[in-house]
C-alpha positions in Angstrom: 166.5 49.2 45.9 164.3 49.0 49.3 162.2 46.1 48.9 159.7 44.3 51.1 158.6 40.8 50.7 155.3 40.1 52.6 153.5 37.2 53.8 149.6 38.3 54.5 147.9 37.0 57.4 146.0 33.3 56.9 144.1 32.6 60.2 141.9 36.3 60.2 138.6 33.9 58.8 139.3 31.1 61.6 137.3 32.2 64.3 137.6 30.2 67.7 140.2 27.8 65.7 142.6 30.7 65.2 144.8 30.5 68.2 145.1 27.1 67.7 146.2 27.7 64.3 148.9 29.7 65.5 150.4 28.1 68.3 150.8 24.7 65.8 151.3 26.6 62.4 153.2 29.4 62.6 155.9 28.7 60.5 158.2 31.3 59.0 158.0 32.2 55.2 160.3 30.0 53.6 159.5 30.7 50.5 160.1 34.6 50.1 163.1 34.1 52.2 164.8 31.9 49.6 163.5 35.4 47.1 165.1 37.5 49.8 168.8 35.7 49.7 168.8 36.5 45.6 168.4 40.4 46.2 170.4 40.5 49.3 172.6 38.7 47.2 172.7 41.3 44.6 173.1 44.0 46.8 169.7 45.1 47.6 168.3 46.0 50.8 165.3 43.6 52.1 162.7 43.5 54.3 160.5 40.3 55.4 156.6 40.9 56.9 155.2 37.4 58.2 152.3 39.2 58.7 151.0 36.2 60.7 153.4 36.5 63.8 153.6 40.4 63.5 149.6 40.7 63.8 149.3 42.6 60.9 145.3 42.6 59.4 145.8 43.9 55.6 144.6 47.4 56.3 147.3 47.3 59.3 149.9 45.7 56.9 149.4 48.5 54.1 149.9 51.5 56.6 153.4 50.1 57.5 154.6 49.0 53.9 153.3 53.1 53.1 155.5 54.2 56.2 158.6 52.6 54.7 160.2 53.7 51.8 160.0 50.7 49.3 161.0 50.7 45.5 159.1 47.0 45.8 156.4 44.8 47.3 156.2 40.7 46.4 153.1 39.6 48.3 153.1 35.3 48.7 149.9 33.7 48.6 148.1 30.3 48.3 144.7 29.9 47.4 142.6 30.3 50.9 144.4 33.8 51.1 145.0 35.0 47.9 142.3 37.6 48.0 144.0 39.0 51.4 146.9 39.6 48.3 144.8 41.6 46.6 143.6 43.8 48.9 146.7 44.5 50.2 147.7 45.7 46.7 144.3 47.2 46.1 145.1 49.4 49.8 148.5 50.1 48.7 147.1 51.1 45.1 144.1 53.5 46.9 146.6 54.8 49.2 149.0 56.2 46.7 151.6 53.4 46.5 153.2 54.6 42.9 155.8 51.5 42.8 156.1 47.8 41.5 154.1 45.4 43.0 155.0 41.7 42.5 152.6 38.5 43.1 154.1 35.0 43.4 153.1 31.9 45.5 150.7 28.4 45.1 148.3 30.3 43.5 149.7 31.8 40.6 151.8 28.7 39.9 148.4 27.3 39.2 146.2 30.3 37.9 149.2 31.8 35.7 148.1 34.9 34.0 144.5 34.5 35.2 145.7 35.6 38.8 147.4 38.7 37.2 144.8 41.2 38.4 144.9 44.9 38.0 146.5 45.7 41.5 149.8 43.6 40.7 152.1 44.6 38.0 154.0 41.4 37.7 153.6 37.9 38.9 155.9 35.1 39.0 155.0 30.8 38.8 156.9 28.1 39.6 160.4 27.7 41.5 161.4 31.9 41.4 165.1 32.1 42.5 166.4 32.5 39.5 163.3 33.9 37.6 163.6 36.6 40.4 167.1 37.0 40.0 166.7 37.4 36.0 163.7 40.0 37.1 166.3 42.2 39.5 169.1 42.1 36.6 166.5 44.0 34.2 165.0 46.2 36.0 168.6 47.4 37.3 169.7 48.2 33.8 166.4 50.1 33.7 165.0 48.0 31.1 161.3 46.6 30.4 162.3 44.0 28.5 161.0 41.3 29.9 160.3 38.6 26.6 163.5 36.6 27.4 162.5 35.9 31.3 160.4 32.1 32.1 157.9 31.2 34.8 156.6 35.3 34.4 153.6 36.7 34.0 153.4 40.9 33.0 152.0 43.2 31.1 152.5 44.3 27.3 150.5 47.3 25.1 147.4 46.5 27.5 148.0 42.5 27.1 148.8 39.6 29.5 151.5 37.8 29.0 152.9 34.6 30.1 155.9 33.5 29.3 157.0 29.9 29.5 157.7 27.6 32.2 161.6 28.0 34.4 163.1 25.3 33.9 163.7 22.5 37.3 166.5 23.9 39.4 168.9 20.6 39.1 171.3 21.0 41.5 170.0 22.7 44.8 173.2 23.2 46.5 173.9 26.2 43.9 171.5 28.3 45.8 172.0 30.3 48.6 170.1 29.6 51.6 167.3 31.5 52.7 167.8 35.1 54.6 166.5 33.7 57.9 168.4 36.4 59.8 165.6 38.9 58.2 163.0 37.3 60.8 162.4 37.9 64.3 163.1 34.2 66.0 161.0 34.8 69.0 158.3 34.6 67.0 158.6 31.1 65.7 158.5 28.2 68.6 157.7 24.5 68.4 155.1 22.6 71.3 155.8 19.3 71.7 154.0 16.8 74.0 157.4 15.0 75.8 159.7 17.9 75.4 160.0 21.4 76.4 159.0 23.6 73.7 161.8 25.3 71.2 162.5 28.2 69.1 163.2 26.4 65.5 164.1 27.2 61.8 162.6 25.2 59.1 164.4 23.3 56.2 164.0 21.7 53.2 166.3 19.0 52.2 164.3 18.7 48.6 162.1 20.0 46.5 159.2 17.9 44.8 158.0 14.5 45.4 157.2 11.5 43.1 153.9 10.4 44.7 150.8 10.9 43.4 148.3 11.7 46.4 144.6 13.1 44.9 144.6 16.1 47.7 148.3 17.3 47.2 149.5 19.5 44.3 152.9 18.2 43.8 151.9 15.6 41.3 151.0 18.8 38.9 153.1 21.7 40.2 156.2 19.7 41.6 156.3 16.5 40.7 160.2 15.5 40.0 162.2 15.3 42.9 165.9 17.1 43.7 167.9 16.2 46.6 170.4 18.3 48.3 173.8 16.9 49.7 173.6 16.1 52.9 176.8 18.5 53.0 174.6 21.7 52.1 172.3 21.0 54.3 174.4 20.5 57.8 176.1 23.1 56.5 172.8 25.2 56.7 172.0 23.9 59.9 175.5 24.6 61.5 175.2 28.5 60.1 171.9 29.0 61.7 173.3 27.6 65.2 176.1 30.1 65.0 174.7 32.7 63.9 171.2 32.9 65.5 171.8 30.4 68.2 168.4 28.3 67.1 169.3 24.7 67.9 165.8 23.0 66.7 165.2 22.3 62.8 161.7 21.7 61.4 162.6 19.2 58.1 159.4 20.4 55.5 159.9 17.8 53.3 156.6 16.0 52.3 159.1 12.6 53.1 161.9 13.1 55.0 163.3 9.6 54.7 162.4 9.6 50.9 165.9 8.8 49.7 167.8 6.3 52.2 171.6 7.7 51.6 170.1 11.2 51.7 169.3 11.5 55.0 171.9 8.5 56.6 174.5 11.3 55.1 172.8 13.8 57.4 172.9 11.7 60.3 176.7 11.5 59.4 177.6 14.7 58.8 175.7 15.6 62.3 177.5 13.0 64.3 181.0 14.0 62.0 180.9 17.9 63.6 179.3 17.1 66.7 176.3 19.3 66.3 174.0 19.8 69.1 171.0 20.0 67.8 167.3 18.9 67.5 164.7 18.2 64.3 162.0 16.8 63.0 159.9 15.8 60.2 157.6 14.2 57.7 157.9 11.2 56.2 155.8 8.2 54.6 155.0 5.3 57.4 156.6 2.8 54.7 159.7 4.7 54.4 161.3 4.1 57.9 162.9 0.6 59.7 164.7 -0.2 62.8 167.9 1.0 61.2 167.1 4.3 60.5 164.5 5.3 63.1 167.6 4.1 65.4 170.3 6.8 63.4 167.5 9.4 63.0 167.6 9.4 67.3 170.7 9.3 67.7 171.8 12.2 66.0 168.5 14.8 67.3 165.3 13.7 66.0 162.3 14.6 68.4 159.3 13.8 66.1 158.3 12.3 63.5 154.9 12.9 61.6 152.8 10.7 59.2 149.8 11.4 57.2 147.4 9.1 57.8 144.5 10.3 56.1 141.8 7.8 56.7 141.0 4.8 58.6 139.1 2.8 55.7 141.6 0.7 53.2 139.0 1.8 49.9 139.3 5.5 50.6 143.2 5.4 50.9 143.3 3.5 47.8 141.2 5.9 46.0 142.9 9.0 46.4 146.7 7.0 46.0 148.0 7.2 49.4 149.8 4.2 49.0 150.4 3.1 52.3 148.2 0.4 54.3 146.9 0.2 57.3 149.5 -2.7 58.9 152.4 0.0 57.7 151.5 2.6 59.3 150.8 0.6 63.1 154.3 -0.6 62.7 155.7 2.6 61.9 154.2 4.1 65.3 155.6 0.7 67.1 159.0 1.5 65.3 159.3 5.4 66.7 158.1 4.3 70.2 160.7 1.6 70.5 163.4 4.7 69.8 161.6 7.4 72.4 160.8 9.5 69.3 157.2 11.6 69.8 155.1 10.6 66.7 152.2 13.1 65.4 149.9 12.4 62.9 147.3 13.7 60.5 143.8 12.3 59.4 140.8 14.1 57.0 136.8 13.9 57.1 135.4 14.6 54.0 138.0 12.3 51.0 136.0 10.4 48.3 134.0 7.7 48.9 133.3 9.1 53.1 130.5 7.8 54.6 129.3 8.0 58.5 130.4 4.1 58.6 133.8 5.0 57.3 134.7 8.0 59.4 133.8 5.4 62.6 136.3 3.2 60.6 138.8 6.2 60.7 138.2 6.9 64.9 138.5 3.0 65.3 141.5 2.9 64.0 143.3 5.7 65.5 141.5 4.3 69.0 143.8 1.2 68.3 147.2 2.7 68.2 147.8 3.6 71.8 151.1 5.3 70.4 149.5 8.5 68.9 149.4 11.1 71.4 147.0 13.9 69.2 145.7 14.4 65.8 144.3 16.6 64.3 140.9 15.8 61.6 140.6 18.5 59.0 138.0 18.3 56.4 139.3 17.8 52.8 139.8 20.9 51.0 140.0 20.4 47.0 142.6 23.0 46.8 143.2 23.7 42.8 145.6 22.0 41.1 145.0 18.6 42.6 142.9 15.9 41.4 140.3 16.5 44.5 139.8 19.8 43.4 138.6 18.1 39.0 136.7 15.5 40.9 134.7 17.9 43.2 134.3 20.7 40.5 133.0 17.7 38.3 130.7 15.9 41.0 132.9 12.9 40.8 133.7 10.1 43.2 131.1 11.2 45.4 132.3 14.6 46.1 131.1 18.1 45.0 132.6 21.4 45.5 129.3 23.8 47.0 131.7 27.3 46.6 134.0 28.6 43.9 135.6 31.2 46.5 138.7 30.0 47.8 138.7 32.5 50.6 135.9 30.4 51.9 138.1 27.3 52.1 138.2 26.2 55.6 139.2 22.9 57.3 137.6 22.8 60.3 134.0 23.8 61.4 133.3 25.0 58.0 133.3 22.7 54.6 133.1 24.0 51.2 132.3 20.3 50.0 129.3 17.7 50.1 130.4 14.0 49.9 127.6 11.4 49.2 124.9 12.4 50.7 126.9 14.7 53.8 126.3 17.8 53.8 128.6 20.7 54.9 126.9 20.9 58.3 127.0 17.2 58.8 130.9 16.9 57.9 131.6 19.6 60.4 129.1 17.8 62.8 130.7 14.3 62.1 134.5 16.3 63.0 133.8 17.0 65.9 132.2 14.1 67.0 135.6 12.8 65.6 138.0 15.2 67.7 136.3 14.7 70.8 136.1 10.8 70.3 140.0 10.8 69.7 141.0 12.7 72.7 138.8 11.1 75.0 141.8 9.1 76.5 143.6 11.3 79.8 146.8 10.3 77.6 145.5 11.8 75.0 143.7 15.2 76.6 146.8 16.0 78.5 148.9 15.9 75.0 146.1 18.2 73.5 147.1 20.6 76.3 150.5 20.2 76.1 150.5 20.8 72.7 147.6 23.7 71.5 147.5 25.2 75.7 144.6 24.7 77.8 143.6 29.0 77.3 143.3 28.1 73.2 141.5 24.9 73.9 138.8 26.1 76.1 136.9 28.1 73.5 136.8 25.7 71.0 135.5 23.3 73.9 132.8 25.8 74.8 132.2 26.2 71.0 131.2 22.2 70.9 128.7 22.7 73.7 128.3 20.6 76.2 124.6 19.7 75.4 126.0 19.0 71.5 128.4 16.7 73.9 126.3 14.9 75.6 124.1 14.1 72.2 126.7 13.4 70.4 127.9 10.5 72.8 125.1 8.6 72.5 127.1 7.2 69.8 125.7 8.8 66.5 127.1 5.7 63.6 124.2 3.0 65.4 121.6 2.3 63.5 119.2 3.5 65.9 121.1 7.4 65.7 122.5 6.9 62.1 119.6 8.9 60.8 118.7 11.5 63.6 121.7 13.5 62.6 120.6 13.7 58.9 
């Protein structure tokens, strides 16, 4: 068979904030390219549409899958895009497209058969490779029969069905890697503030994670973790350098350091073949020392990322980060005593926010001269995460205002209220936030570096200077606290 596997578009809706988006977030689709590798595996010929690097709007997207001559679509799609899913299969449907149609991605591992709408014919939850693989061995016997398959949602005599759960995948080294030859790798670069920019692959080195974090939807959809051997994935890593010459590996792990022999057996098996290469990663700011920030340079890592989430000790506890304050400053001292570039991420907008604690949050990221940039997004209750029951309920503070997910936003846009903020205030209060953070010439000049000066001058102008000026007249004093109500 011909198939296609499409990625839609996901930064359309973002306005001035889009090619910022893309220069920081365009990451290849790692998840249909795992899908790929089974049916190039079994002898099919494939096709991969990142619809995000290859400017394709959905309209765009549809005339070239109609041009080709596909037995098969699979579309990918989390929540924020999923309707851009459906109206690619609704175009394809309008337009005459008489073949299957397959849905998978965040959003039907939470919806199920809910998200089985009329314009898809099959849909598929939780980890696919072999659910896919079981798929592909039917339909090439030319069978319907689809009431022994798991993690599969289709249709019977006018009725949804969903089958049960796929089981875990124990042992990851059994699958093949993902068909990143199928991409075009000029497409795909990293920015970094100390370093000259690189072309890069992403990896995973697991799947899952054992925390419990109230924004994140592992603890429901992925919550037990597998490890690969740090054989398999050098071994990935070494076929990509031959083979497509791309030297810098993106590690998108939630915690990179998670397990300690894990990735000390990577560092080995780098140093053991002599592998010139670079990566970087997430990890936990309590899950790295001395020892292994000093390995993790040696053998190529460049940066290193932590989630930092919010600058007040009450919110962090609330939504189970599980990391304090003192831990992460000496995880920032740790990577600049080994020359590695740290990154970082915060959020406006988390249970419990107040104007007092989002000064807290600026405060505190104003104290470690070691972060370079940041970037503030406002907390999105994405479904399947404990934000998203609080908010629906009006828990904690925090109340969802929209029930369309295409509407979710993070920045200059909230779909959320948290005591007393409203929508326009959080976006207001970001702002303030961004500006406040970057105020530093360190700090500016990494912003360039890193998002370009031609995609930061619109958002700049966006701001206003006059919104500027106000804004710097220190907004959390009690003399301003309430002017911005």
């Amino acid at each position: 068979m011909n198939i296609v596997l499409v990625m839609p578009t996901w930064t359309e809706d973002l306005g001035i904030f889009a090619k910022v988006a893309q220069r920081r977030n365009s990451q290849p689709p790692q998840g249909i390219l795992y899908i790929a590798a089974v049916a190039e595996k079994r002898g099919h010929h494939v096709r991969v549409i990142d619809a995000e690097v290859e400017g394709y709007g959905v309209n765009a997207l549809a005339a070239e899958i109609l041009r080709g001559s596909y037995d098969m679509v699979g579309i990918t799609a989390t929540s924020p895009i999923f309707h851009k899913a459906v109206g690619l299969a609704k175009e394809l449907k309008a337009k005459g497209y008489a073949h299957t149609i397959l849905i998978g991605g965040e959003h039907l591992n939470i919806f199920k058969k809910q998200a089985l709408f009329d314009c898809f014919d099959y849909g598929f939850f939780g980890e696919s490779d072999r659910t896919f693989d079981h798929f592909l061995s039917i339909i090439e016997r030319g069978s319907k029969d689809f009431s022994a398959m798991r993690g599969f949602v289709y249709r019977e005599n006018g009725q949804v069905i969903q089958t049960p759960p796929a089981e875990k995948i124990k042992d990851l080294d059994e699958l093949d890697f993902p068909s990143m030859h199928l991409l075009n790798h000029d497409k795909y670069w990293m920015s970094f503030v100390n370093f000259k920019k690189r072309r890069y692959i992403p990896i995973l080195a697991t799947r899952g994670c054992p925390f419990k974090c109230s924004f994140c939807s592992e603890p429901l959809t992925n919550p037990i973790v597998r490890f690969r051997s740090p054989k398999n994935i050098v071994d990935e890593m070494e076929k990509w350098v031959k083979e497509l010459g791309i030297t810098h590996f993106f590690f998108m792990d939630s915690n990179l350091t998670l397990r300690r022999s894990q990735i000390e057996g990577v560092c080995d098996e780098i140093k053991k073949r002599n592998l010139k290469i670079t990566f970087e990663g997430w990890t936990r700011a309590n899950l790295i020392d001395a020892d292994i920030m000093k390995r993790l340079k040696e053998t190529g890592l460049l940066r290193l990322s932590f989630g930092l989430e919010s600058g007040n000790a009450q919110i962090l506890k609330t939504i189970r980060k599980e990391v304090s304050h003192e831990e992460m400053i000496k995880a920032f001292q740790l990577i600049e005593e080994v020359g590695v570039e740290p990154a970082c991420s915060l959020m406006i907008g988390l249970p419990g926010e107040t104007r007092e604690t989002v000064e807290e949050t600026i405060n505190f990221i104003n104290s470690i001269p070691q972060i370079l940039y940041t970037n503030f997004s406002i907390a999105n209750p994405y479904p399947g995460t404990e934000l998203f029951e609080w908010a629906t309920a009006g828990d904690k503070g925090i109340k969802l205002l929209i029930n369309d997910f295409s509407e979710y936003r993070r920045y200059d846009y909230s779909p959320i209220s948290v005591n007393g903020l409203s929508p326009e205030e959080l976006v207001q209060l970001q702002k303030w936030g961004l500006i406040r953070m970057h105020l530093s010439p360190k700090r500016m000049l990494a912003a360039m570096k890193m998002i370009g000066l031609v995609s930061i001058i619109p958002v700049l102008a966006k701001f206003a200077i006059v919104e500027i000026l106000k804004l710097i007249t220190t907004p959390f004093s009690p003399k301003r606290k309430n002017q911005l109500a």
